[in-house]
Biopython code that builds the backbone (N, CA, C, O; Angstrom):
import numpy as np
from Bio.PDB.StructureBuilder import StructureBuilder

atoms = [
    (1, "UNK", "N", (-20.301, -12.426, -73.419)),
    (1, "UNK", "CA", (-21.403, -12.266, -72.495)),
    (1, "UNK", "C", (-22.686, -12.018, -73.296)),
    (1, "UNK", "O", (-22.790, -11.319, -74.304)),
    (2, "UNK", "N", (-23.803, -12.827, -72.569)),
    (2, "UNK", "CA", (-24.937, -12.633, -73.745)),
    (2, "UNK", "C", (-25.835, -10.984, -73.103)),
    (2, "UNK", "O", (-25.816, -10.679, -71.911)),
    (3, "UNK", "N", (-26.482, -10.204, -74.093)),
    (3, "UNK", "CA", (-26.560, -9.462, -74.064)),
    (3, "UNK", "C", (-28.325, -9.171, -73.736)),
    (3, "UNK", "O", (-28.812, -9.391, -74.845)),
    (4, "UNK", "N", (-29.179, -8.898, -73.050)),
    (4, "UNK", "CA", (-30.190, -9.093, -72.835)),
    (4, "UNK", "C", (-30.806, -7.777, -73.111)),
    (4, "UNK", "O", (-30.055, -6.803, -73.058)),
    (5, "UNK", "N", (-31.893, -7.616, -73.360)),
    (5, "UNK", "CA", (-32.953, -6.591, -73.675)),
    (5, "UNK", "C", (-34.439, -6.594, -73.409)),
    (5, "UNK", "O", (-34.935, -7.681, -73.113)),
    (6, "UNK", "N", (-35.189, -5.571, -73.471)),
    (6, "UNK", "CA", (-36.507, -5.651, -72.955)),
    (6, "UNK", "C", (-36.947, -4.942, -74.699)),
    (6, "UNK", "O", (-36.522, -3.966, -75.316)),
    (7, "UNK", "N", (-37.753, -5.768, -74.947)),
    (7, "UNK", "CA", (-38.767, -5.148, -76.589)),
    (7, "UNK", "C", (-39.932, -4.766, -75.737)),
    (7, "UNK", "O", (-40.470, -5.533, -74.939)),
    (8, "UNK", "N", (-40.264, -3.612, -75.943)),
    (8, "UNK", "CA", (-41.448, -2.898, -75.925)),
    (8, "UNK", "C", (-42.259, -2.773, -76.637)),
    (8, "UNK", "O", (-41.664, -2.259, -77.585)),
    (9, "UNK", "N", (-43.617, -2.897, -77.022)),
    (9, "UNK", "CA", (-44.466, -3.231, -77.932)),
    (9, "UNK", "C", (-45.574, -1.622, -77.319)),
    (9, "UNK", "O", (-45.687, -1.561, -76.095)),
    (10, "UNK", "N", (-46.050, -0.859, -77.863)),
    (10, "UNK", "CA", (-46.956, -0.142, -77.645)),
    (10, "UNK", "C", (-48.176, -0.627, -78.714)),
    (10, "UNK", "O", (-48.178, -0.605, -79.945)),
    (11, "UNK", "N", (-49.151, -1.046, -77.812)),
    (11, "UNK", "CA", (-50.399, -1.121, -78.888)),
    (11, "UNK", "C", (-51.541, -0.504, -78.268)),
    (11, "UNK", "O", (-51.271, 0.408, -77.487)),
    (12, "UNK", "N", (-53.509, -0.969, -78.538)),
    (12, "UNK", "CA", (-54.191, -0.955, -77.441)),
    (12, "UNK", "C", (-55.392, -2.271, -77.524)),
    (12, "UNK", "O", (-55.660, -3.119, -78.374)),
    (13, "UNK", "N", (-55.744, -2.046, -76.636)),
    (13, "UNK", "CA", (-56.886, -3.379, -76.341)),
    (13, "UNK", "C", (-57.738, -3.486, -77.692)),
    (13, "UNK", "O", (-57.962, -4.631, -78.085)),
    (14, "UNK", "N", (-58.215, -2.469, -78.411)),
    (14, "UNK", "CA", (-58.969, -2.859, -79.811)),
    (14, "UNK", "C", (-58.603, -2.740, -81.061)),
    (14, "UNK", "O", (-59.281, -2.479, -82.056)),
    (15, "UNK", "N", (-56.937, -3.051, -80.884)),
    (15, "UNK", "CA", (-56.414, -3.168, -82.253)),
    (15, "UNK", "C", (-56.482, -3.901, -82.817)),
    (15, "UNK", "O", (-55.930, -4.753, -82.121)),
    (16, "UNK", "N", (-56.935, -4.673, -84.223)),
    (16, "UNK", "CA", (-56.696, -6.088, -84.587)),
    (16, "UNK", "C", (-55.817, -6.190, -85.617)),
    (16, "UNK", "O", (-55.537, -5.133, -86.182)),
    (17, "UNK", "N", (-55.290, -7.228, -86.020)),
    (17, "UNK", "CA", (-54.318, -7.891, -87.469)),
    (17, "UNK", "C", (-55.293, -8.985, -87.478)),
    (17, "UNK", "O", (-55.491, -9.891, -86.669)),
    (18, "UNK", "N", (-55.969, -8.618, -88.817)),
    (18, "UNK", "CA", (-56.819, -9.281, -89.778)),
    (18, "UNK", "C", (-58.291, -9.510, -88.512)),
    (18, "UNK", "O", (-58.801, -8.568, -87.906)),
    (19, "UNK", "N", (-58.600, -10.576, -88.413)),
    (19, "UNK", "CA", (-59.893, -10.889, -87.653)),
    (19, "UNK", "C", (-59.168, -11.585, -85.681)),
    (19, "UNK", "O", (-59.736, -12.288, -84.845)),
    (20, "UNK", "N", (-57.864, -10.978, -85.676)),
    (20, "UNK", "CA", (-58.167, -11.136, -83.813)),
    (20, "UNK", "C", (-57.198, -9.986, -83.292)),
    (20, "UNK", "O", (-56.371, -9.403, -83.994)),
    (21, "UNK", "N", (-57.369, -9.827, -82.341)),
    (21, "UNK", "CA", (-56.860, -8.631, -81.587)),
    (21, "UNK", "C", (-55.191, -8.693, -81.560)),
    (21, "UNK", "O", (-54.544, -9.722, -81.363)),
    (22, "UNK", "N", (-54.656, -7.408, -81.793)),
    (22, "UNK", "CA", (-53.425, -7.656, -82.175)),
    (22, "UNK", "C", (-52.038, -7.978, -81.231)),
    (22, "UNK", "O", (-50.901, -8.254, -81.616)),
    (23, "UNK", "N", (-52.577, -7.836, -79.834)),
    (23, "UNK", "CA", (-52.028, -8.235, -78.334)),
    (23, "UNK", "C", (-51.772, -9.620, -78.894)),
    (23, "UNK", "O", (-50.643, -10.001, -79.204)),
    (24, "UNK", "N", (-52.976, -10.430, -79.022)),
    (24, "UNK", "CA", (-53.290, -12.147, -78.872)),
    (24, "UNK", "C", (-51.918, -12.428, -80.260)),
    (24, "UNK", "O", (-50.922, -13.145, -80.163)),
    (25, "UNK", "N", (-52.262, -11.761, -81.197)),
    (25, "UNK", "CA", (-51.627, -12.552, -82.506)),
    (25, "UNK", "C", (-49.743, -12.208, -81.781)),
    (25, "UNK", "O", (-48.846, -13.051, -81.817)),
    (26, "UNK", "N", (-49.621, -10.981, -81.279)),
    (26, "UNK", "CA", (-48.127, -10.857, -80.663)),
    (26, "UNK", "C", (-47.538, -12.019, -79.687)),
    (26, "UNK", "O", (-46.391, -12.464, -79.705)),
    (27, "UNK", "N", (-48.564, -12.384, -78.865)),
    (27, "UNK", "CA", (-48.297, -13.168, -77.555)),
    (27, "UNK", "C", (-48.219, -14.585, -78.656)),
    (27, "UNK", "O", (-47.174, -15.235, -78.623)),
    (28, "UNK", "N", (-49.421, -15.066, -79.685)),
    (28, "UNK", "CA", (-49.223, -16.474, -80.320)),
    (28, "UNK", "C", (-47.716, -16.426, -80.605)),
    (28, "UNK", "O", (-46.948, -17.262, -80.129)),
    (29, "UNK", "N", (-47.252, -15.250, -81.529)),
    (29, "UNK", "CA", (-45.702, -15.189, -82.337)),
    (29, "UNK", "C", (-45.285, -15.050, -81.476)),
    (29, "UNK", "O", (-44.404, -14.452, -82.094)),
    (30, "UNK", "N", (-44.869, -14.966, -80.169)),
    (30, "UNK", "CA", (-43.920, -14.708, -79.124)),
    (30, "UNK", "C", (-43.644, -15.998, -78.782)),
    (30, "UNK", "O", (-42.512, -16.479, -78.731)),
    (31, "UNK", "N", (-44.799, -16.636, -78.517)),
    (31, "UNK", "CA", (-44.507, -18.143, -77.822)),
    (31, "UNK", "C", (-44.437, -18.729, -79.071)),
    (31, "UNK", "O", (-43.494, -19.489, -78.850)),
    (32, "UNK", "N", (-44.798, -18.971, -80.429)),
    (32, "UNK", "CA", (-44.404, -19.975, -81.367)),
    (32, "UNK", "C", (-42.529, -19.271, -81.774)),
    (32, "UNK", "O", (-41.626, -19.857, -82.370)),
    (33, "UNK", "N", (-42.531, -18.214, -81.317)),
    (33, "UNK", "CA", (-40.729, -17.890, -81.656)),
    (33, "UNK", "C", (-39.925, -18.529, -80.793)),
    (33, "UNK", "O", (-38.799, -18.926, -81.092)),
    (34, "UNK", "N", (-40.662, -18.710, -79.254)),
    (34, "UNK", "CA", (-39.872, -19.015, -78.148)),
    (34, "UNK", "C", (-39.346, -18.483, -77.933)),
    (34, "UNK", "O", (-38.219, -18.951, -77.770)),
    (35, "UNK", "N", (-39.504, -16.949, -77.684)),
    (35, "UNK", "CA", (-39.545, -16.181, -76.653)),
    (35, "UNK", "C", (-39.577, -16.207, -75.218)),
    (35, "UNK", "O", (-40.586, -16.577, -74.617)),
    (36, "UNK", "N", (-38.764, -15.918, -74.766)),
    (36, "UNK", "CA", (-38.550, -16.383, -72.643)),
    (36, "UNK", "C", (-39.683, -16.311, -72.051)),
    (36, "UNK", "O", (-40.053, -17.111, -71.192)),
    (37, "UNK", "N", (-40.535, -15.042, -72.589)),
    (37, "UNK", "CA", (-41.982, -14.609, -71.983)),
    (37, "UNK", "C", (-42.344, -13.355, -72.092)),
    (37, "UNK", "O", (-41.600, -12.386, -72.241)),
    (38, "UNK", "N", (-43.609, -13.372, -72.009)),
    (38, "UNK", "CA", (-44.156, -11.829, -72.666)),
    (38, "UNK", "C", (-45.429, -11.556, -71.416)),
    (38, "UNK", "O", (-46.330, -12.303, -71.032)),
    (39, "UNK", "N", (-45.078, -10.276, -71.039)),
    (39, "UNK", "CA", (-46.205, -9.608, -70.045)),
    (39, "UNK", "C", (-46.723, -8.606, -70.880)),
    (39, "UNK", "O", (-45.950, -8.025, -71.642)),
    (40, "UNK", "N", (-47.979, -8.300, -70.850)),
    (40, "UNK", "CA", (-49.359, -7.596, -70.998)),
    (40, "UNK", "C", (-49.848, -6.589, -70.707)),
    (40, "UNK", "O", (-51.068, -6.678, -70.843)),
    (41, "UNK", "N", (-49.623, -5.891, -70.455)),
    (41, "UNK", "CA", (-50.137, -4.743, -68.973)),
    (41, "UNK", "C", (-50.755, -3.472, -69.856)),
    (41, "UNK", "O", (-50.328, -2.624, -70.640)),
    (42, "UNK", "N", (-52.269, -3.935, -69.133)),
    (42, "UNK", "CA", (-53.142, -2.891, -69.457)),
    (42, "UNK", "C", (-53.282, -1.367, -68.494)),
    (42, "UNK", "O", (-53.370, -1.268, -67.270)),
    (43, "UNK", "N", (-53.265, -0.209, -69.594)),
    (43, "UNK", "CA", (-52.958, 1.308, -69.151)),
    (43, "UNK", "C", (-54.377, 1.424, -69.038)),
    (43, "UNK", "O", (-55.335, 0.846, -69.550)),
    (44, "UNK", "N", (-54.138, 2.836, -67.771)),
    (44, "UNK", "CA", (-55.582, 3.573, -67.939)),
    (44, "UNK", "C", (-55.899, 4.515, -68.862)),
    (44, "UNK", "O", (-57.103, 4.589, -69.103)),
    (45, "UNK", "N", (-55.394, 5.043, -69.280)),
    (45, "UNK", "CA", (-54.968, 5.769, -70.395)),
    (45, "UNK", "C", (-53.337, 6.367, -71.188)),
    (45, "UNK", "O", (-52.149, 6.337, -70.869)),
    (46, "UNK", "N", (-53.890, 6.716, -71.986)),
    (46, "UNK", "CA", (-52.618, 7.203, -73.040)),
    (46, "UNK", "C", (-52.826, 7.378, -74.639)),
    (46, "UNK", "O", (-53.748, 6.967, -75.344)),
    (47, "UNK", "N", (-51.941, 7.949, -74.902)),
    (47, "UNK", "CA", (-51.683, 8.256, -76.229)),
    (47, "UNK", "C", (-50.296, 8.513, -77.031)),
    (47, "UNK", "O", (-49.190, 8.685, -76.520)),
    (48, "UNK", "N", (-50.630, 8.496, -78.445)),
    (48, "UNK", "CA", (-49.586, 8.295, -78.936)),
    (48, "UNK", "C", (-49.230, 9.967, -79.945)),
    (48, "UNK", "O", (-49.344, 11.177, -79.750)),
    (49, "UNK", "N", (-48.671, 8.862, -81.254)),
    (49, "UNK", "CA", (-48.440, 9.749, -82.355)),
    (49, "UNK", "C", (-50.076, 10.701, -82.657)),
    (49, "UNK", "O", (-50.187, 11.925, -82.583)),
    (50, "UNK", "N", (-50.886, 9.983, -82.903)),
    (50, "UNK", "CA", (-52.414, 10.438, -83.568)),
    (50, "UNK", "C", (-53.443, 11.486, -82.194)),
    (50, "UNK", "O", (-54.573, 11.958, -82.319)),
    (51, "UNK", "N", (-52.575, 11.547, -81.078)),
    (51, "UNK", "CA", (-52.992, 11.938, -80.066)),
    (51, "UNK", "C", (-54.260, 11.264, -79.980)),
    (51, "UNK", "O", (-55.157, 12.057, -80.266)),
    (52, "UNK", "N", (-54.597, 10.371, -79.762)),
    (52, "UNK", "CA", (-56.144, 10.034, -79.911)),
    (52, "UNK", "C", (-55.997, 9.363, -78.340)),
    (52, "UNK", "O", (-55.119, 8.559, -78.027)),
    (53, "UNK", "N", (-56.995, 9.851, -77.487)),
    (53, "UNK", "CA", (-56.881, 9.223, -75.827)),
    (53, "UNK", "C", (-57.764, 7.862, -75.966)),
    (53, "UNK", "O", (-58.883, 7.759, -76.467)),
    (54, "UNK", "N", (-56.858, 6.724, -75.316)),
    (54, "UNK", "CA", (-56.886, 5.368, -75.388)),
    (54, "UNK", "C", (-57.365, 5.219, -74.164)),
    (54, "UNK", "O", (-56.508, 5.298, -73.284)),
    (55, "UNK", "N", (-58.847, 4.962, -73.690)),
    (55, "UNK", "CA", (-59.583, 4.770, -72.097)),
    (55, "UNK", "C", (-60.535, 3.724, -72.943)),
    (55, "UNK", "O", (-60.848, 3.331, -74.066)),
    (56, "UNK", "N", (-60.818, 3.537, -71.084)),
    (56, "UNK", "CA", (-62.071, 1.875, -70.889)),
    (56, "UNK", "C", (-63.120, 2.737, -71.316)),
    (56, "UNK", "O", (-63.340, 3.795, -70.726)),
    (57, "UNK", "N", (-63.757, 2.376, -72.261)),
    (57, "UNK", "CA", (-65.144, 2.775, -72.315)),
    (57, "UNK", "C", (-66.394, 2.024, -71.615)),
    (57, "UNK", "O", (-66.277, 1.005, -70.934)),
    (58, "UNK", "N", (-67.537, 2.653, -71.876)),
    (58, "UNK", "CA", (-68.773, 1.318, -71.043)),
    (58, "UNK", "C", (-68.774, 0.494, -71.980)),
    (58, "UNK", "O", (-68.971, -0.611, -71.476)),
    (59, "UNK", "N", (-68.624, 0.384, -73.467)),
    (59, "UNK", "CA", (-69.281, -0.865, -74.159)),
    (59, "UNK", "C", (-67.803, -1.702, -74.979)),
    (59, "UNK", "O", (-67.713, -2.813, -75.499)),
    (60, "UNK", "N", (-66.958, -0.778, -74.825)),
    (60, "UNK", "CA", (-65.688, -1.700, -75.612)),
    (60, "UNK", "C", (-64.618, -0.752, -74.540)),
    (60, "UNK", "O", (-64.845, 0.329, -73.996)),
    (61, "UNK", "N", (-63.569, -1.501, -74.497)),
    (61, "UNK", "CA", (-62.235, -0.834, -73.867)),
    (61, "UNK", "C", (-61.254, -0.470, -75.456)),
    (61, "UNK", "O", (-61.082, -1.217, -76.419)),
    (62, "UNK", "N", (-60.804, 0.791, -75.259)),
    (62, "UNK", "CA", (-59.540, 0.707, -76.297)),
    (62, "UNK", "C", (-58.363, 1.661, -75.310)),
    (62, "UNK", "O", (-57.988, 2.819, -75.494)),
    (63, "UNK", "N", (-58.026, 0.816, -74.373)),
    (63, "UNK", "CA", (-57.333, 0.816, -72.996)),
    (63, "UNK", "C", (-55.712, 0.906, -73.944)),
    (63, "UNK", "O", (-55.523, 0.173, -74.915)),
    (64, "UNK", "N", (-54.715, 1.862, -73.481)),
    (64, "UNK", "CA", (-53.370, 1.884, -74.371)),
    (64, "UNK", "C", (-53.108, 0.267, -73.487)),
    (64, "UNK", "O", (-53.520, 0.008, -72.357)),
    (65, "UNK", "N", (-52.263, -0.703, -74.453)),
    (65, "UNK", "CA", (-51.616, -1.459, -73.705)),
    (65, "UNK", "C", (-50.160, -1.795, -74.127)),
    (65, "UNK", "O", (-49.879, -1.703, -75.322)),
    (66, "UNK", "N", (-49.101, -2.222, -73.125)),
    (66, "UNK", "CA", (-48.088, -2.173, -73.083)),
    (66, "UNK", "C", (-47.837, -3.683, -73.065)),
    (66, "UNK", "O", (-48.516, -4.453, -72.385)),
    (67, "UNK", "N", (-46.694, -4.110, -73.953)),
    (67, "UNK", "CA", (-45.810, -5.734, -74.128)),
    (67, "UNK", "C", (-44.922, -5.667, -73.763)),
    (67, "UNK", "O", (-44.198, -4.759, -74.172)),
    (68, "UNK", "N", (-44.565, -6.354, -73.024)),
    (68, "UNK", "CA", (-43.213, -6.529, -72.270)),
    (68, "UNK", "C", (-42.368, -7.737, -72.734)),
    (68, "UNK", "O", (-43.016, -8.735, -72.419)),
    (69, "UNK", "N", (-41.330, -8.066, -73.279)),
    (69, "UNK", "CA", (-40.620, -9.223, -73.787)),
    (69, "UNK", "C", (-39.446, -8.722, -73.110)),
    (69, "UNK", "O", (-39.207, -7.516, -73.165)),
    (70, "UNK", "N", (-38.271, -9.935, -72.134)),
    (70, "UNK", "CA", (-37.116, -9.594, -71.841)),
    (70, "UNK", "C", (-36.578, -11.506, -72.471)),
    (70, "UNK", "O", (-37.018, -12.652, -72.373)),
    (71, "UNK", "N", (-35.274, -10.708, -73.162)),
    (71, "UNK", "CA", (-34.626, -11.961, -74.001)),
    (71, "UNK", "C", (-33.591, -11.766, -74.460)),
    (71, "UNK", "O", (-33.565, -10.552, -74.660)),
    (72, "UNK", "N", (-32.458, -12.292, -74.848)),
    (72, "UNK", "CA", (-31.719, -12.181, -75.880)),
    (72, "UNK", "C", (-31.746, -11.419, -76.878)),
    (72, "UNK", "O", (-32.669, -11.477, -77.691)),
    (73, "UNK", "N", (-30.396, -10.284, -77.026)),
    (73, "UNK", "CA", (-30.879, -9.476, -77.884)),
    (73, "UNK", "C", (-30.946, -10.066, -79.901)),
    (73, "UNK", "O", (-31.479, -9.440, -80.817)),
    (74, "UNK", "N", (-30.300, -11.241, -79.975)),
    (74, "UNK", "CA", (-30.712, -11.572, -81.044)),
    (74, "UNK", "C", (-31.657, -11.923, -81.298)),
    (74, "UNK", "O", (-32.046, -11.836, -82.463)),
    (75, "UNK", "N", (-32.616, -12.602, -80.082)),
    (75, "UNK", "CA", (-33.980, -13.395, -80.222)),
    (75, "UNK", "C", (-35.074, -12.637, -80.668)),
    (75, "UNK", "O", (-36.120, -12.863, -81.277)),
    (76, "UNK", "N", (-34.265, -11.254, -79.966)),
    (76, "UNK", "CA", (-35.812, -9.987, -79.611)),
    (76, "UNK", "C", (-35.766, -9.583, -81.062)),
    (76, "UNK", "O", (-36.796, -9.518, -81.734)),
    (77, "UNK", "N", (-34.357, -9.264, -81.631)),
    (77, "UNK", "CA", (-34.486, -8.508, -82.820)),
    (77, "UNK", "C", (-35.038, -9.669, -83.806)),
    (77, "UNK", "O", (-35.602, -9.034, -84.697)),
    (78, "UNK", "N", (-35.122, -10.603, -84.004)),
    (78, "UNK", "CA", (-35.518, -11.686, -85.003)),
    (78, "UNK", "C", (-36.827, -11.648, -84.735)),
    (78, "UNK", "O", (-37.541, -11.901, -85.706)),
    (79, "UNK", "N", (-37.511, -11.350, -83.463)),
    (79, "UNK", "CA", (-38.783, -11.253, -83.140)),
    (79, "UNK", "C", (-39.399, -9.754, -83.821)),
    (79, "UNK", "O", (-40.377, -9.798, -84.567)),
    (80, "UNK", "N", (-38.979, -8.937, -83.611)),
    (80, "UNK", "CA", (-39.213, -7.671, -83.856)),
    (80, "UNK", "C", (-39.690, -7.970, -85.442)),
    (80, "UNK", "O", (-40.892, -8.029, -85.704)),
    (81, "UNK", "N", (-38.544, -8.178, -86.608)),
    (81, "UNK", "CA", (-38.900, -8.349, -87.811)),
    (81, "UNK", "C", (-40.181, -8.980, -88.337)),
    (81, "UNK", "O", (-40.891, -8.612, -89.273)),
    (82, "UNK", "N", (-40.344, -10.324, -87.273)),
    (82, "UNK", "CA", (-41.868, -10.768, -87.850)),
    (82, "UNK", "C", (-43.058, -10.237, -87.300)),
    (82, "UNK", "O", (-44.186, -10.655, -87.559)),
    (83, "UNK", "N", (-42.728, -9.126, -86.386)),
    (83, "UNK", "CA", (-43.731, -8.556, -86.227)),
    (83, "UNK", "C", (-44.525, -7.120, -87.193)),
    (83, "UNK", "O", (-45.593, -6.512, -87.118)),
    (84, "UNK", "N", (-43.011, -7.048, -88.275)),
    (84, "UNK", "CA", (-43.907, -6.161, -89.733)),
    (84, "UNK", "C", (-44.885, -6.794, -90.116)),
    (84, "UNK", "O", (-45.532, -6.122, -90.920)),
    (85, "UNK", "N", (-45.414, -8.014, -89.881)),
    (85, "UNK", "CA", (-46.711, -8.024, -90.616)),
    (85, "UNK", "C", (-47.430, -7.801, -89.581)),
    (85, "UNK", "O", (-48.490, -7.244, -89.865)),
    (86, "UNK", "N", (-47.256, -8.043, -88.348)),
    (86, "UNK", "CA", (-48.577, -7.342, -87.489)),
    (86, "UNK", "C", (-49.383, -6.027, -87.559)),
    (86, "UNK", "O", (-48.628, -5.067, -87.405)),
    (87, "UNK", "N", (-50.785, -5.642, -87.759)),
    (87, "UNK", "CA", (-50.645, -4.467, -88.082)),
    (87, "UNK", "C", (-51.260, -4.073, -86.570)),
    (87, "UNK", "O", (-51.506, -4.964, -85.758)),
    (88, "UNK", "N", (-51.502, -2.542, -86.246)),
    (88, "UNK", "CA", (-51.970, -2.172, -84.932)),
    (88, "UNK", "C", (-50.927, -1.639, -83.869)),
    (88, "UNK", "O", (-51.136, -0.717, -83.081)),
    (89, "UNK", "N", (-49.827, -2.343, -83.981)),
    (89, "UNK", "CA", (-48.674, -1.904, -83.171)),
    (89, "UNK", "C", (-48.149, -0.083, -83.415)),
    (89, "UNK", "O", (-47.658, 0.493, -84.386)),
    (90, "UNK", "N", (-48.407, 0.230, -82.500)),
    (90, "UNK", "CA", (-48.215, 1.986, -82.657)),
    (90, "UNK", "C", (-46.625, 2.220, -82.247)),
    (90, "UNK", "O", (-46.174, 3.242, -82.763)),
    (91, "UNK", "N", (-45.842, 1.610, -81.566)),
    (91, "UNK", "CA", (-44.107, 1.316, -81.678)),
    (91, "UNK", "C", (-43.395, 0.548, -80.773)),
    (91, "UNK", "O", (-43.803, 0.380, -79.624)),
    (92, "UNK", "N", (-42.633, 0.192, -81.082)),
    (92, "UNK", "CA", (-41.998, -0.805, -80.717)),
    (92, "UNK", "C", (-40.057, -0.362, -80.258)),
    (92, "UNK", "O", (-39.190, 0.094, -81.003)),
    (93, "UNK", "N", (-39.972, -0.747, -78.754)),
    (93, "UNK", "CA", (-38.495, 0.096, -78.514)),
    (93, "UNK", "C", (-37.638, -1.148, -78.059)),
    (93, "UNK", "O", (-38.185, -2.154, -77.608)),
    (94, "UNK", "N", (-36.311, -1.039, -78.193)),
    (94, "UNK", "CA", (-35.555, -2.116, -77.594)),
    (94, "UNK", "C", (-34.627, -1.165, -76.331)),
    (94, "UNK", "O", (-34.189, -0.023, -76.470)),
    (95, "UNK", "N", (-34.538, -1.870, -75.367)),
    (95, "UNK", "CA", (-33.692, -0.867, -74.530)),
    (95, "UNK", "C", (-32.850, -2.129, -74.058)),
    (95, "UNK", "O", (-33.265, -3.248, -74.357)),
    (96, "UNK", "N", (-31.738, -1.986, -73.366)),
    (96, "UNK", "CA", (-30.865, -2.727, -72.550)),
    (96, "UNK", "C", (-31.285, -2.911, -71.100)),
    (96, "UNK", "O", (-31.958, -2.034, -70.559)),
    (97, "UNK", "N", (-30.994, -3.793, -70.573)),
    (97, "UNK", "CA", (-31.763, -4.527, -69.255)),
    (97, "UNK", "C", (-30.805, -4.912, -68.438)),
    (97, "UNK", "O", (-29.821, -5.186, -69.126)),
    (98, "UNK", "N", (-30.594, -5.071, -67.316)),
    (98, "UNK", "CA", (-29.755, -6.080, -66.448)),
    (98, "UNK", "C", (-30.828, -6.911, -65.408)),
    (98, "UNK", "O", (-31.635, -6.767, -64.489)),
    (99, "UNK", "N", (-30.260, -7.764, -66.186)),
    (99, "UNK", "CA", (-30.831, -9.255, -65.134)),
    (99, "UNK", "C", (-30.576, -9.265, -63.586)),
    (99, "UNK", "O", (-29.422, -9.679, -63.480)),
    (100, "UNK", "N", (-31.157, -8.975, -62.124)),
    (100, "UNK", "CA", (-30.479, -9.278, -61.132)),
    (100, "UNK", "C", (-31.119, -11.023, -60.489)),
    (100, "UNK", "O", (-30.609, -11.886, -59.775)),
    (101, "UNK", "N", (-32.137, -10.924, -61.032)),
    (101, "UNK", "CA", (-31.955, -12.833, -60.967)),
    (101, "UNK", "C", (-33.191, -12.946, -61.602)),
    (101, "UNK", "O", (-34.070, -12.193, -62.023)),
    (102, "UNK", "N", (-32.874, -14.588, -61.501)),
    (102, "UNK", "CA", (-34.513, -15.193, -62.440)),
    (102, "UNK", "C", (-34.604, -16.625, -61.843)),
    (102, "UNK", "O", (-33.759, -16.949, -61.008)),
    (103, "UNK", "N", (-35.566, -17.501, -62.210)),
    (103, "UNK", "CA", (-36.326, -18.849, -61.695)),
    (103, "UNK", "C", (-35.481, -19.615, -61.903)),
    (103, "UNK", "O", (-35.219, -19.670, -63.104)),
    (104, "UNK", "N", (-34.742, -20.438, -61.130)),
    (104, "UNK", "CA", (-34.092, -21.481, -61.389)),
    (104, "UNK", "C", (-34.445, -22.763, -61.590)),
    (104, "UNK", "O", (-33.644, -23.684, -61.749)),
    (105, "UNK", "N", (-36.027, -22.886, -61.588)),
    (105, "UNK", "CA", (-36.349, -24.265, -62.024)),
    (105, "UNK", "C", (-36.227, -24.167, -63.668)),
    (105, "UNK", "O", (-36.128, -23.083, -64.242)),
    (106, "UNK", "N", (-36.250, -25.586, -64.434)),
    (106, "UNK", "CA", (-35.714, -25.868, -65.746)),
    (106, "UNK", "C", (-37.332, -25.311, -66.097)),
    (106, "UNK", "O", (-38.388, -25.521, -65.501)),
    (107, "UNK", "N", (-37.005, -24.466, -67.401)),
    (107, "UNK", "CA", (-38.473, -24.030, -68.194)),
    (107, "UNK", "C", (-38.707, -25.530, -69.278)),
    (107, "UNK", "O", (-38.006, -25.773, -70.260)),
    (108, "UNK", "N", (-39.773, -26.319, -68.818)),
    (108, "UNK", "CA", (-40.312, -27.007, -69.737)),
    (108, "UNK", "C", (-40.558, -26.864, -71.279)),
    (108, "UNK", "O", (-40.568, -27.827, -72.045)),
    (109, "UNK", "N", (-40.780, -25.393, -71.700)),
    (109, "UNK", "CA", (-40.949, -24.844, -72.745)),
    (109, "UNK", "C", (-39.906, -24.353, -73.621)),
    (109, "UNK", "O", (-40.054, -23.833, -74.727)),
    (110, "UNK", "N", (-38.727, -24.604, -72.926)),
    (110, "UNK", "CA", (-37.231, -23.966, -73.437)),
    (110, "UNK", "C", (-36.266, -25.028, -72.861)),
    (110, "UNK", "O", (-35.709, -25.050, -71.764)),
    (111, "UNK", "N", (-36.208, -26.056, -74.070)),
    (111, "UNK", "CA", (-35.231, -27.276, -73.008)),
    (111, "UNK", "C", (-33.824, -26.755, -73.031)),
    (111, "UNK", "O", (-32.985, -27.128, -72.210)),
    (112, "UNK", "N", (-33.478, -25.534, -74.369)),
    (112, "UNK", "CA", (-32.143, -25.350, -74.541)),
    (112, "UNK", "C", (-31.510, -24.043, -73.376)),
    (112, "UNK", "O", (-30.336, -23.672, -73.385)),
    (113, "UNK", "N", (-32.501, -23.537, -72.500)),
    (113, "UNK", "CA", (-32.764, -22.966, -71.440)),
    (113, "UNK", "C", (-32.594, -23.419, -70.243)),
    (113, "UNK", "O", (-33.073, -24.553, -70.229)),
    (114, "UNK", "N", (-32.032, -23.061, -68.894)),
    (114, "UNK", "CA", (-32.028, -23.371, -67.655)),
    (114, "UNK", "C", (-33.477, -22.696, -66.914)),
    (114, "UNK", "O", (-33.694, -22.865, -65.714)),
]
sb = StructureBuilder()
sb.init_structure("model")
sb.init_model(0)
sb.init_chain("A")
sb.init_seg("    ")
for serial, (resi, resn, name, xyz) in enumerate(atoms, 1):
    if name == "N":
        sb.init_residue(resn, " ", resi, " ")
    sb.init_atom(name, np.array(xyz, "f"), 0.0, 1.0, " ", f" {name:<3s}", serial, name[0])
structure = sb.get_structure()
């Protein structure tokens, strides 16, 4: 039985790896890994290890934001590894998931996929 998982990504809206924001460079490596799909979801606040409070400001947001990946747990963990070079990511969790359904049209983007 294949074994499914949700990777959690903790970052925030003004983190970058090298010159672009470090959300965007996760979501590029997610979809060039082929990854099932990755959700986004911006917090109103939070904090982490550095306690430092992550809110919308008026002139820049550094909003905590949360990655959502649900996949295969070999896919996620092969994903996870290339994400050591990302820098900005404040942690990253794998938990176990149960599927109670999903889209049954064929994903164009995953032919080896239903």
């Amino acid at each position: 039985m294949t074994k499914f998982k949700l990777l959690r990504i903790y970052t925030d809206a003004a983190s970058y790896s090298g010159d672009r924001k470090s959300l965007e460079v996760i979501a590029a490596l997610a979809r060039e890994r082929g990854v099932a799909g990755i959700t986004i979801i911006e917090a109103l606040l939070g904090f982490g290890k550095s306690a430092h409070l992550h809110r919308h400001h008026v002139f820049e947001s550094d909003r905590a934001v949360v990655i959502e990946i649900v996949d295969e747990e070999e896919r996620l963990r092969a994903f996870a590894q290339a994400l050591r070079e990302v820098t900005g990511i404040g942690l990253a969790t794998l938990e176990e998931v149960e599927i109670l359904f999903q889209a049954t049209t064929p994903d164009p983007h995953r032919p080896d996929k239903p």
